[in-house]
C-alpha positions in Angstrom: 20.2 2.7 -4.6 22.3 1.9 -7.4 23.2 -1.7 -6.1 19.4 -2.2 -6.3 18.8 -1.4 -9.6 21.5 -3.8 -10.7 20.0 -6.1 -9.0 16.8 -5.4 -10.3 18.3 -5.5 -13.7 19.5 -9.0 -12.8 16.4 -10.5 -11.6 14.4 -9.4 -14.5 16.9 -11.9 -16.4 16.1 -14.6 -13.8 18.9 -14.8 -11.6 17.4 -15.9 -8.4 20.4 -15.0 -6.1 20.0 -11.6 -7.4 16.8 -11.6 -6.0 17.6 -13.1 -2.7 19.8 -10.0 -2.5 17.6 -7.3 -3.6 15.8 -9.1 -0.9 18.1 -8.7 1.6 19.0 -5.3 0.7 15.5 -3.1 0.6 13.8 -5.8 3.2 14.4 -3.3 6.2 12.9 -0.5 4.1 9.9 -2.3 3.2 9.5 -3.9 6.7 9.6 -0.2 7.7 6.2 0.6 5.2 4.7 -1.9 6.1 5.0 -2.1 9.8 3.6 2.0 9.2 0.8 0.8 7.4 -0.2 -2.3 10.0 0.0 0.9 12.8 -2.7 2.6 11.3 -5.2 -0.7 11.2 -7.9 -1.4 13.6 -6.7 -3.1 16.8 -7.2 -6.7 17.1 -5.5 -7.0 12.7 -4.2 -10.5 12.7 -1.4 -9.6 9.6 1.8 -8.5 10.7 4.2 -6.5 8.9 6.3 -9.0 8.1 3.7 -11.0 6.8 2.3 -7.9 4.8 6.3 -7.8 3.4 6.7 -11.3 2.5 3.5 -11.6 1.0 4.1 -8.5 -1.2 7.9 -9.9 -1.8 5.8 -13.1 -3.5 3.3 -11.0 -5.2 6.3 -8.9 -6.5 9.0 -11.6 -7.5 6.9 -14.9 -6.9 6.5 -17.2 -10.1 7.7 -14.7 -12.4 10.3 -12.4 -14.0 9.4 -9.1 -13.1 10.2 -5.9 -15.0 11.1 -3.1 -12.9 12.2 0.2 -14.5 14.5 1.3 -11.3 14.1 1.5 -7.7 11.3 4.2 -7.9 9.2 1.6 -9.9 9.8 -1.2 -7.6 8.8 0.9 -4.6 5.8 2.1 -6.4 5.2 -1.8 -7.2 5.2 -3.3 -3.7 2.8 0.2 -2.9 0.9 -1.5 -4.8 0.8 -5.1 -4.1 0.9 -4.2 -0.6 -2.4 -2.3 -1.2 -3.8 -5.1 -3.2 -3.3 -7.6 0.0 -5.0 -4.6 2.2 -7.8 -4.3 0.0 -8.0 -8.1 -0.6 -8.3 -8.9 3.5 -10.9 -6.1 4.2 -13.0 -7.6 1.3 -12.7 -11.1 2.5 -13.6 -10.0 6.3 -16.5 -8.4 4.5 -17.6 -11.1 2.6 -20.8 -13.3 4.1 -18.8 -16.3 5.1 -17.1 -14.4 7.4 -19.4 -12.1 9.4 -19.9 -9.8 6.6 -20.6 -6.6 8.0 -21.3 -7.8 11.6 -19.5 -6.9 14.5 -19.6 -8.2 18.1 -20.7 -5.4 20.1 -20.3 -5.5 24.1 -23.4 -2.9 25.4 -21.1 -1.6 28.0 -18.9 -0.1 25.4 -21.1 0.9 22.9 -20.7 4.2 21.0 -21.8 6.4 18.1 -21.0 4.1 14.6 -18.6 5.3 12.8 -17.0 3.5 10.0 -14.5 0.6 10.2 -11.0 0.8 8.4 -12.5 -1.8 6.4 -14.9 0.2 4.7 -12.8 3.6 5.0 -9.9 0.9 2.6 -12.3 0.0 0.3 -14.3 3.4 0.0 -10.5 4.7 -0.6 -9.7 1.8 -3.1 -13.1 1.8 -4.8 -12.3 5.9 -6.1 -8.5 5.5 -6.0 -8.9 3.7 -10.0 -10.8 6.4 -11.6 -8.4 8.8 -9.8 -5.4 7.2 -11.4 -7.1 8.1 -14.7 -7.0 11.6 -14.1 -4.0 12.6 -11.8 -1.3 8.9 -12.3 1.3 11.1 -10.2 -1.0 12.0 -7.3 -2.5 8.6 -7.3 0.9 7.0 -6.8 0.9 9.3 -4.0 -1.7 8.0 -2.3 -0.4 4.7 -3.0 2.8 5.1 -1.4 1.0 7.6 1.5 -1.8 5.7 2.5 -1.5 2.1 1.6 2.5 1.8 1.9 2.6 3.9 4.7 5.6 6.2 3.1 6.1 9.1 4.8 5.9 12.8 2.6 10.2 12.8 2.6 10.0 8.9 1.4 7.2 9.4 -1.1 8.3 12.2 -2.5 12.2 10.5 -2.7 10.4 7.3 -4.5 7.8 10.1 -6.8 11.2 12.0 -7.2 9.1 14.8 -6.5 9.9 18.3 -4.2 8.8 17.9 -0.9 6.3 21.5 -1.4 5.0 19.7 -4.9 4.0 16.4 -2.9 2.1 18.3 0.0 0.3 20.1 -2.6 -0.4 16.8 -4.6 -1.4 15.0 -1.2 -3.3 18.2 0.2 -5.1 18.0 -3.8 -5.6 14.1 -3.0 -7.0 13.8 -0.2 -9.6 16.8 -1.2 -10.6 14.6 -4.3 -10.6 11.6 -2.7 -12.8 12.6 0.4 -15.4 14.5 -2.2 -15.9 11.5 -4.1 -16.0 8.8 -1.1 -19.2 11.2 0.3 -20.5 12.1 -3.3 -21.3 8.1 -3.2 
């Protein structure tokens, strides 16, 4: 990864071709996240990974010199715009214009409600800032676990983190997030 902090470095003085190639060389890897993240939505999600990746690409790069630190930071960057277009999409199906909270039903396969990944994203999201506050690391985690789709060997490679540390951190997580979400 040391071609891609070099070109980090290079794009952070503006050097567009510099960031085609940082482009073309982490692409694959963030197609990767993304297309992980887009397999855990509901059926029927009209964004595609690749869309998910460009779009994050833009938010990351767009109008702007961005500042990345190394590697690690960019990964935990597009974590994070990635999670912001998630968030951003579950909020706008949500909103009254479009449906709101309504959902075609067909009788014959009606079941027990449960909640939508909609609302499980935003519950998620809505805890995930105070979180941060307390526990930066493990909220990273989460980030790069639940809204980049990482794997725990790719999370804890971007977190540069032991594999045994991140489980504990996730398992720690998860806990705090899931008492929160029901304390609400």
């Amino acid at each position: 990864m040391s071609d891609a902090t070099v070109l980090l470095a290079a794009v952070e003085q503006g050097d567009s071709k510099a960031a085609e190639e940082l482009l073309e060389l982490v692409y694959d890897e963030l197609r990767h996240l993304a297309a992980a993240k887009m397999a855990q939505q509901a059926p029927g999600q009209t964004l595609q990974p690749t869309a998910l990746v460009h779009e994050a690409w833009l938010r990351l790069v767009g109008a702007r010199n961005p500042a990345f630190r190394n590697s690690r930071h960019f990964f935990a960057a597009a974590a994070e715009a990635m999670r912001h277009i998630l968030i951003d999409r579950a909020r706008r199906k949500q909103s009254e214009r479009h449906g709101g909270r309504f959902v075609r039903v067909e009788i014959d396969d009606f079941e027990l409600a449960a909640p939508s990944p909609d609302d499980e994203l935003l519950a998620v999201n809505d805890v995930l800032d105070a979180f941060s506050l307390q526990y930066p690391v493990q909220a990273e985690l989460v980030k790069l676990r639940y809204f980049a789709g990482m794997t725990n060997e790719e999370a804890s490679q971007v977190l540069g983190i032991s594999l045994s540390t991140l489980n504990n951190y996730w398992n720690f997580s998860r806990a705090w997030l899931f008492k929160q979400i029901r304390g609400k």
